[in-house]
C-alpha positions as CSV (number, residue, x, y, z in Angstrom):
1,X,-36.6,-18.5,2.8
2,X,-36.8,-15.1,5.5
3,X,-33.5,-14.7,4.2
4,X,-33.7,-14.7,0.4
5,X,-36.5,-13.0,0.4
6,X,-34.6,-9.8,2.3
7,X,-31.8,-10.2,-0.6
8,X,-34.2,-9.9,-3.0
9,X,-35.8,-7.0,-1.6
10,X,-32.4,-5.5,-0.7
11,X,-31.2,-6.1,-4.3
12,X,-33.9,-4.2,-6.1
13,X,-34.2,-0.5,-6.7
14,X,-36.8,1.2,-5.4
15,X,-39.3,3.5,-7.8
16,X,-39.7,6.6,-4.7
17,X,-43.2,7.9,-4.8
18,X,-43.3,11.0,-2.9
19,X,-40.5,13.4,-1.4
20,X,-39.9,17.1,-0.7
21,X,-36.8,17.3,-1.6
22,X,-34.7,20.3,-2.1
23,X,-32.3,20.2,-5.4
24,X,-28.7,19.7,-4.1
25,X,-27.6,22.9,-5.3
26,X,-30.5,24.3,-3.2
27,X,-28.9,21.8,0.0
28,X,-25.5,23.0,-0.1
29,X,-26.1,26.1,-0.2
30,X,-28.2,26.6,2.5
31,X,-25.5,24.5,4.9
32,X,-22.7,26.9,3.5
33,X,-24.8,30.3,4.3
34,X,-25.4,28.5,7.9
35,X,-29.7,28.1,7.0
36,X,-29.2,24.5,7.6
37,X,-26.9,22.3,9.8
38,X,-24.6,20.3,8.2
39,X,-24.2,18.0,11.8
40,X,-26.1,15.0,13.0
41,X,-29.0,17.5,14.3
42,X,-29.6,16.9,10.5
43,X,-30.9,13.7,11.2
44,X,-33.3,14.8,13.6
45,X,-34.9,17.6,11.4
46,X,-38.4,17.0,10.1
47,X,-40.4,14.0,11.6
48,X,-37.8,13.2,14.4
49,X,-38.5,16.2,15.8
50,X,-41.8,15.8,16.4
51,X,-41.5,12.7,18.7
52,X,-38.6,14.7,20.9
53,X,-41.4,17.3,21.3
54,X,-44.2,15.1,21.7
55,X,-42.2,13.9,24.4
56,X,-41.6,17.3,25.7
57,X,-38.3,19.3,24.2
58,X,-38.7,22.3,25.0
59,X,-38.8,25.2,22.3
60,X,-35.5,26.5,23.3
61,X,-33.6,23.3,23.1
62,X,-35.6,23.0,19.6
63,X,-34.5,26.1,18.3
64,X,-31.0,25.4,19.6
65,X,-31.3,21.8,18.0
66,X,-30.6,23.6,14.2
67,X,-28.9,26.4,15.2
68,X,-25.5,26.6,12.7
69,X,-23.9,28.2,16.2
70,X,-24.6,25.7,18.8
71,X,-22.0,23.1,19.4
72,X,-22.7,19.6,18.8
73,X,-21.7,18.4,22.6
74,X,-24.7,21.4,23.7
75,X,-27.4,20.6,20.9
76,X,-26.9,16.5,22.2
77,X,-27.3,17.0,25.7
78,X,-30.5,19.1,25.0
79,X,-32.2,16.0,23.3
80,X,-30.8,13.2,25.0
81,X,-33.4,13.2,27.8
82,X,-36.2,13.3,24.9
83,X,-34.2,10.7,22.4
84,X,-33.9,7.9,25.3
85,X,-38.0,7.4,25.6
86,X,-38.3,8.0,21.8
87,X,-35.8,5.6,20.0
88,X,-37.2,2.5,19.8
89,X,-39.9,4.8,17.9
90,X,-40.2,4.5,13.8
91,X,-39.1,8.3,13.5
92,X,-36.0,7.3,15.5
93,X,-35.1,4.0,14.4
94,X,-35.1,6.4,10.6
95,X,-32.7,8.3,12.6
96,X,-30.1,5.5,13.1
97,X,-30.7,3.5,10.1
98,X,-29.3,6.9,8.3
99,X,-26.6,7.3,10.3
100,X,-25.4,3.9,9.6
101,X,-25.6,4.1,5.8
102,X,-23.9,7.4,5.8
103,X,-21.6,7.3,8.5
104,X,-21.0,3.6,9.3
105,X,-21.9,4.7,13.1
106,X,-24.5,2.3,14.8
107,X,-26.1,4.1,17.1
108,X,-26.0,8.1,18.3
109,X,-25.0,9.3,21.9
110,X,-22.5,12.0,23.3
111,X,-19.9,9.8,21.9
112,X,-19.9,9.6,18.4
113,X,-22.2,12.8,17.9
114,X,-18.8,14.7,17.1
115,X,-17.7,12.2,14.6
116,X,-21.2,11.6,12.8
117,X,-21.2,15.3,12.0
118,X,-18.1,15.1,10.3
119,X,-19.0,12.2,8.5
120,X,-21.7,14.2,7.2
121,X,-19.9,17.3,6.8
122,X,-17.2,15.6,4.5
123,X,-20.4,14.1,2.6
124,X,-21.8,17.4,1.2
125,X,-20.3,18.3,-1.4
126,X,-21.3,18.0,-5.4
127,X,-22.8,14.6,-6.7
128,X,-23.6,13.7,-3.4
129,X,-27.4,13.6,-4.4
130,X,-26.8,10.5,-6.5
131,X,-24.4,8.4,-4.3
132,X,-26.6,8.9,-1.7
133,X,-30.1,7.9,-3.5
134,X,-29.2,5.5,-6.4
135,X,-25.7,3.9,-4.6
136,X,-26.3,3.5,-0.9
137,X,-30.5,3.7,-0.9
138,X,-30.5,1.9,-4.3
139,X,-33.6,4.1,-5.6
140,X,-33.7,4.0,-8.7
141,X,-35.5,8.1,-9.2
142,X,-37.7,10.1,-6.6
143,X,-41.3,11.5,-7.0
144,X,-40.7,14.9,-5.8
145,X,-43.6,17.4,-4.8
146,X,-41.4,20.7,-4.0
147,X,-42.0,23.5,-2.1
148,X,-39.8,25.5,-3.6
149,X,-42.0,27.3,-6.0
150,X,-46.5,27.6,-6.1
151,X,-46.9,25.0,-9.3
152,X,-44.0,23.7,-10.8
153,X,-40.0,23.4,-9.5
154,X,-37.6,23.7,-12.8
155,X,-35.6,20.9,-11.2
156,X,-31.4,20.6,-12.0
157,X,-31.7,17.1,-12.1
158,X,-35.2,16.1,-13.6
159,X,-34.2,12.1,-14.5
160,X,-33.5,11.9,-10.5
161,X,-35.7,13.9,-8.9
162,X,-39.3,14.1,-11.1
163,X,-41.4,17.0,-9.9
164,X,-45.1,16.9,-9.2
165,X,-47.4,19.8,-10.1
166,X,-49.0,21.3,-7.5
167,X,-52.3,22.4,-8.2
168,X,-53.8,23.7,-4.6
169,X,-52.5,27.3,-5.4
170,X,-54.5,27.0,-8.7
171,X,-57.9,26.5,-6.8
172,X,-57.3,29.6,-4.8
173,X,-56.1,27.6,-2.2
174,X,-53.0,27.1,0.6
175,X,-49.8,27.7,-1.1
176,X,-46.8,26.5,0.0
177,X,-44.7,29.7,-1.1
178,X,-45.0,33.3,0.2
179,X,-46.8,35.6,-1.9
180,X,-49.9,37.0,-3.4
181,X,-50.9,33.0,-5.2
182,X,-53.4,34.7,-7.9
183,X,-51.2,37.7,-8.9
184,X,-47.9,35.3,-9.1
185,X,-50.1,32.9,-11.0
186,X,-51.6,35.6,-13.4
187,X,-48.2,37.5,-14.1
188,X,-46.5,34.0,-15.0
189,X,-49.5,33.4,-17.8
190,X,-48.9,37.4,-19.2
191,X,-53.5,37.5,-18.0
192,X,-55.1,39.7,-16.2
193,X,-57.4,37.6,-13.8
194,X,-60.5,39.7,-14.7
195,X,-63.4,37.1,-14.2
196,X,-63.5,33.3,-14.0
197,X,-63.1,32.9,-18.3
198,X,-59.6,34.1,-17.4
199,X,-58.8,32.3,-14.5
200,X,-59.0,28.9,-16.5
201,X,-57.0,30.3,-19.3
202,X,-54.6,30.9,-16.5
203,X,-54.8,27.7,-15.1
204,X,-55.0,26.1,-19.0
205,X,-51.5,27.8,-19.3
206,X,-49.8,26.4,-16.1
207,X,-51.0,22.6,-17.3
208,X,-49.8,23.3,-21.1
209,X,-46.6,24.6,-19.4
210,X,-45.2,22.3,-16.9
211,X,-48.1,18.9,-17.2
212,X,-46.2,17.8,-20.1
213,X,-42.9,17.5,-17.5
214,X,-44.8,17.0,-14.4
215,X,-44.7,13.0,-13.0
216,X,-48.1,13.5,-11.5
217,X,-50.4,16.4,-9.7
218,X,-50.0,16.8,-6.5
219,X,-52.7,18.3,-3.7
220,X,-52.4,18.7,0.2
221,X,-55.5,20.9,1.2
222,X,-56.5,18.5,3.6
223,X,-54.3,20.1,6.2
224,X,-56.4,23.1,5.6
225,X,-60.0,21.5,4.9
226,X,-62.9,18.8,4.8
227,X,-62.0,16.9,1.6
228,X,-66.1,17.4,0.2
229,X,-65.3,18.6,-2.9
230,X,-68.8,19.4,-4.5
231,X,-69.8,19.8,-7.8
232,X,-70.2,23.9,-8.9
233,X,-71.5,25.2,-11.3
234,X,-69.5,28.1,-13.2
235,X,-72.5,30.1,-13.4
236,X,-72.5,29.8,-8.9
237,X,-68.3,30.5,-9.5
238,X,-68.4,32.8,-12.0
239,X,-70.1,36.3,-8.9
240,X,-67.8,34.0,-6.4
241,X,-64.6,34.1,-8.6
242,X,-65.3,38.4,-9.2
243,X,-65.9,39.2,-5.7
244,X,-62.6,37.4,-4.3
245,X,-61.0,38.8,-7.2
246,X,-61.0,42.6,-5.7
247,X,-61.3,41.1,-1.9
248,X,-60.6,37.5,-1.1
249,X,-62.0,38.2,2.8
250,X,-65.6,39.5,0.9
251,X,-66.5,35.3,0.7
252,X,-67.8,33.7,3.9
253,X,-66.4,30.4,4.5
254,X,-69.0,28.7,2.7
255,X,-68.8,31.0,-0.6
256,X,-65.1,29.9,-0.6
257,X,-65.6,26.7,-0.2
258,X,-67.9,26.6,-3.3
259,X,-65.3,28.3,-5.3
260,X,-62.7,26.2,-4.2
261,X,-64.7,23.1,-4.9
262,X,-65.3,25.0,-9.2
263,X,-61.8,25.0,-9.2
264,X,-60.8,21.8,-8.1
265,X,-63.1,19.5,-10.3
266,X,-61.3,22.1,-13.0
267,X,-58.1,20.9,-12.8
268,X,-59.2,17.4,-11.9
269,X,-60.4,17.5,-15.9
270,X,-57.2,19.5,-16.9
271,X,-55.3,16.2,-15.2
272,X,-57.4,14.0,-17.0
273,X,-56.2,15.2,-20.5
274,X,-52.9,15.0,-19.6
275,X,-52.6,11.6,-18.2
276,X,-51.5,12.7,-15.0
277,X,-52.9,10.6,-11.7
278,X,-53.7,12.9,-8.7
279,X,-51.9,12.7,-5.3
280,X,-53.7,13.6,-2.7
281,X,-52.8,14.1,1.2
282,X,-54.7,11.5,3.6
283,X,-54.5,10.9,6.8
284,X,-52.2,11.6,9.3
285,X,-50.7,15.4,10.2
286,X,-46.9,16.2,10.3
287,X,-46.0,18.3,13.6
288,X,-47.3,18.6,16.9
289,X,-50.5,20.0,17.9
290,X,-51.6,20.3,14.7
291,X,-54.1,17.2,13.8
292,X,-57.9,18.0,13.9
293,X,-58.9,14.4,13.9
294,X,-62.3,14.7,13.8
295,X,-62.1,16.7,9.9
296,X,-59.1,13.4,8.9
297,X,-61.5,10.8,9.9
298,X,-63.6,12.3,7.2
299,X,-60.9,12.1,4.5
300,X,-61.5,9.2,2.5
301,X,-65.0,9.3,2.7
302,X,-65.5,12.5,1.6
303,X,-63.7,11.3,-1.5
304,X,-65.6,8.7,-2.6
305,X,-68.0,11.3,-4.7
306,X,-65.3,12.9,-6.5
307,X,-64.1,9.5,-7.2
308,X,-67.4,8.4,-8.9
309,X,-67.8,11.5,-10.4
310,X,-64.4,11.3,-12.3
311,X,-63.8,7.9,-12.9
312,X,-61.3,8.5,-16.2
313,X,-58.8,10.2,-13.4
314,X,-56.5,8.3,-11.4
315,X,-56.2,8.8,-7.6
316,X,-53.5,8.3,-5.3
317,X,-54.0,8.1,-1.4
318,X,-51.0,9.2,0.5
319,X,-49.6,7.9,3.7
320,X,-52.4,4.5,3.7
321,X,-54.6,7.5,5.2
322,X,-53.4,6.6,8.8
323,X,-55.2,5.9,11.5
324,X,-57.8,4.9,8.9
325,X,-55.8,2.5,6.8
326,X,-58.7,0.1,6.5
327,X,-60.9,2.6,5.0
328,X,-58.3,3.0,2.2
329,X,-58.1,-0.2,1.6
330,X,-61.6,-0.8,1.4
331,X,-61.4,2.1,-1.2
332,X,-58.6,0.2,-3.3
333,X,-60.3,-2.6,-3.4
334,X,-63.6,-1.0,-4.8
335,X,-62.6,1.8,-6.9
336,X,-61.2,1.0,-10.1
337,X,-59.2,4.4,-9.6
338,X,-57.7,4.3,-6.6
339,X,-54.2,3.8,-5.7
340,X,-52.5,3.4,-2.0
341,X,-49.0,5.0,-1.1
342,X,-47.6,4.0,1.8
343,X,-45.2,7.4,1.5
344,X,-44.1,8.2,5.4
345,X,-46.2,5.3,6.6
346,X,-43.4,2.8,6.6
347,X,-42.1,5.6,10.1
348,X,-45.3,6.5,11.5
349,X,-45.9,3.6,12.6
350,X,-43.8,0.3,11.0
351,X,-45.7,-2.3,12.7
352,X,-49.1,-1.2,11.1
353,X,-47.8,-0.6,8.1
354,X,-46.3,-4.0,7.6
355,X,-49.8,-5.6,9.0
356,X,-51.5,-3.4,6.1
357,X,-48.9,-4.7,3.3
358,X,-50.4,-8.1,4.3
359,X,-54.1,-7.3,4.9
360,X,-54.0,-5.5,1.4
361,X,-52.5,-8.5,-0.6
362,X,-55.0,-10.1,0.1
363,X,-57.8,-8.4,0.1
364,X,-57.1,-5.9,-3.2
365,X,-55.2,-5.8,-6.5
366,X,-51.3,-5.7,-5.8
367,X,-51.4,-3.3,-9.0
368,X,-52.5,-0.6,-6.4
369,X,-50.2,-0.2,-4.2
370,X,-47.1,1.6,-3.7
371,X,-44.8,0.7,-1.3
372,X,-42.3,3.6,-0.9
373,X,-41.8,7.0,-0.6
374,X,-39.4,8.9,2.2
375,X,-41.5,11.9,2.1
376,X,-38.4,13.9,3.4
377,X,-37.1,17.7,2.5
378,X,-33.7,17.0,3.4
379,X,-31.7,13.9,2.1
380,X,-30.3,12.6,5.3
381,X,-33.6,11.0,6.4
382,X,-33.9,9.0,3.0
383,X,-31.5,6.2,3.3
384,X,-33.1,4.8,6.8
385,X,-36.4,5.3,5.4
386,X,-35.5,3.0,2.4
387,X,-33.9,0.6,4.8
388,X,-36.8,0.3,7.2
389,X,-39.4,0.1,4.4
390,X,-37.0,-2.8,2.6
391,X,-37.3,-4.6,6.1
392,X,-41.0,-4.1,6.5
393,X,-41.7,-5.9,2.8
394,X,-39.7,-8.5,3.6
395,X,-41.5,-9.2,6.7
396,X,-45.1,-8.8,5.5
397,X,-44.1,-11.3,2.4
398,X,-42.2,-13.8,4.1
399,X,-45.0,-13.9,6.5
400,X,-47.6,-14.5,3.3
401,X,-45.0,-17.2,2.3
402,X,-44.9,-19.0,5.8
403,X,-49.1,-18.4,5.6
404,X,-49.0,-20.4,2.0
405,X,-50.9,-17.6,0.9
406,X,-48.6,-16.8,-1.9
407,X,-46.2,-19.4,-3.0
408,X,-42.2,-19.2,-2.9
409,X,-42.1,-19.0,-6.7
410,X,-44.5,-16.4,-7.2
411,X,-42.3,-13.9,-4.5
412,X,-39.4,-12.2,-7.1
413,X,-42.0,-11.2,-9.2
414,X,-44.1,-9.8,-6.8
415,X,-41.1,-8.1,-5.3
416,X,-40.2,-6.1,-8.7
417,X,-44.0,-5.6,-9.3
418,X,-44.7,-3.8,-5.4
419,X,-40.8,-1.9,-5.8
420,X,-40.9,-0.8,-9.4
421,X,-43.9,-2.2,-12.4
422,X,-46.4,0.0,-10.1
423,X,-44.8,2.8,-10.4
424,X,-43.9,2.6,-13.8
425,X,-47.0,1.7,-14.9
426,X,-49.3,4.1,-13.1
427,X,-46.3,7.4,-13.7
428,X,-45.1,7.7,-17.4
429,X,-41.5,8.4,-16.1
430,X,-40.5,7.8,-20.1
431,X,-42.8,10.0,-21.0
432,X,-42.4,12.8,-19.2
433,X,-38.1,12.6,-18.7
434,X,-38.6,12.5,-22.9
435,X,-40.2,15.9,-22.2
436,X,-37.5,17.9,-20.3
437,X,-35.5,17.7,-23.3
438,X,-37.8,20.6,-24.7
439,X,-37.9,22.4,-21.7
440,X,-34.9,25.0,-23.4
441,X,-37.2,25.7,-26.1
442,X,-39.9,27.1,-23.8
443,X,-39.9,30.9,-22.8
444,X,-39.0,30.5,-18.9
445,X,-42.0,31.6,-16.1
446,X,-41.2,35.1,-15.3
């Protein structure tokens, strides 16, 4: 029964909910100009990294680690007294499980560290996007949230990788792209930003111009901020909105805040009409030394007024807001509105997240879950993730099976429902690939 269960699983393509990747062109590139290693240190960049470091790499042997000049043999025997307490980790077990799809190689030591980085080397070259997601990782498409432009990406390849709208830069917020975010903004509408009137005819032409493309909005301002998104008036705004206009310091924290919070319950309503669900960051922090717990333990219940207060929108809480996945949960199983992604939760920790697949199945609507997402920038930490996640389902449902909590018969169905009718039910993939087609006949964003 273990068994059949894992072919299923291993035989259906997965719907991804959230990456960062970059388009290949974007990927080649930077390995051919030497911004990017095209060696097994490629596996290690991202999330990997951060368990070497938590267990104390030093930050010459990181930079070293993706330098396009090091030698393989040097960047190994930096890391491999920081890979050996790490690697029975979720990060590092990612690590191998990518190695093996891509390379055939089992493990990684001073051995083979040589030959995986010509594996990969031979790899990179045109196309290699789709072998790698829909032939090896079977995934059907990915959910992508770039950070290769403040809103929208213009994607080369929209039917595989389906772009998210960011919409932090449009409440004045962190921006993921260098720049002055209100002028960039402005000068890509053809409007002055002279008072808040024109600030939502600028944001009114950013969702007229890439929602109708856009798989779903996408916001991350929790690494920044409390997630206490008040209700503002645009009469409080409007003085707010003209004095950070000619100097964005002239607002104390608090003034920001408010003007932040106008804008965000703006755009909330803009995703509304345009049937786009809203992602938003929970939970754990990426990096090292970087996570003020005590403002994430806040996350999800500071939501629960925005969620009341908009109940026509559709929410989507990232990464099963680890550590506080039981908070989420609870959220699921009470809002109407509220979806659960377990997006980079399958790595963090994959013992938790398979006991959360099983606590949620039976505690909330299976409609509301999502059960993948790599959450990667570069490709070569996808296929492990897919493999680990794959392994995790199989676990938590086999385990529901041997429970008689669900019954044998009922499992293929609720397989293709966790792996694929989510997705497609909550994200108008139709819809919005339909929509690319008319992307020629609109006047490109200066």
């Amino acid at each position: 029964m273990i068994q059949e269960i894992a072919e299923l699983i291993r035989a259906t393509a997965w719907v991804d909910t959230h990456e960062h990747l970059w388009d290949e062109s974007t990927r080649l590139r930077l390995s051919a100009e030497g911004k990017f290693p095209s060696d097994f240190s490629a596996f290690f960049f991202g999330y990997p990294t951060s368990d070497l470091l938590s267990a104390g790499l030093p930050a010459e042997c990181h930079q070293r680690l993706f330098s396009p000049v090091v030698d393989v043999a040097t960047k190994w025997r930096d890391i491999e007294p920081y890979y050996k307490p790490t690697w029975h980790t979720g990060y590092m077990r990612n690590v191998r499980a990518s190695i093996h799809a891509l390379t055939g190689e089992d493990e990684i030591d001073g051995s083979n560290c040589g030959r995986i980085s010509e594996a990969l080397a031979k790899l990179l070259q045109p196309g290699h996007y789709r072998q790698v997601l829909r032939t090896i990782s079977n995934i059907e498409y990915c959910q992508v949230a770039s950070l290769e432009a403040h809103v929208f990406h213009e994607t080369e390849s929209p039917d595989l990788l389906c772009q998210d709208f960011h919409f932090d830069p449009l409440c004045l917020e962190k921006s993921f792209v260098p720049g002055d975010v209100m002028m960039d903004l402005a000068q890509a509408a053809s409007r002055e930003p002279s008072d808040l009137s024109a600030w939502y005819e600028i944001i009114e032409w950013h969702f007229a111009r890439f929602a109708p493309r856009a798989i779903a909005l996408k916001h991350a301002s929790a690494y920044q901020r409390r997630l206490d998104y008040e209700p503002v008036s645009s009469e409080a705004a409007a003085p707010l909105f003209d004095r950070y206009r000619r100097d964005p310091s002239a607002l104390s924290d608090e003034e920001r805040k408010a003007l932040h919070d106008h804008l965000f319950h703006f755009c909330v309503r803009q995703a509304v009409d345009y049937n786009l669900p809203i992602k938003m960051h929970t939970g754990y922090h990426a990096g090292v030394f970087g996570m003020p717990l005590r403002r994430v333990q806040h996350n999800l219940s500071d939501l629960c007024p925005v969620f009341q207060l908009h109940p026509d929108a559709r929410f989507v809480l990232f990464h099963m807001g680890f550590p506080y996945q039981h908070e989420a949960m609870a959220l699921a199983k009470h809002y109407p509105n509220v979806f659960i992604d377990l997006s980079w939760a399958w790595i963090i920790s994959p013992s938790a997240t398979g006991r959360f697949v099983k606590e949620f199945l039976v505690s909330a609507p299976a409609t509301k879950l999502l059960c993948f997402g790599g959450d990667y920038w570069n490709l070569e930490g996808v296929p492990g993730h897919a493999v680990i996640a794959r392994q995790g389902l199989a676990r938590s449902l086999s385990e529901l099976v041997q429970e008689a909590w669900i019954d044998n018969s009922e499992v293929s169905g609720m397989i293709r429902q966790l792996m694929r009718d989510n997705p497609y039910a909550l994200f108008d993939y139709q819809g919005r690939s339909r929509n690319w087609s008319l992307a020629t006949a609109i006047p490109q964003v200066s």
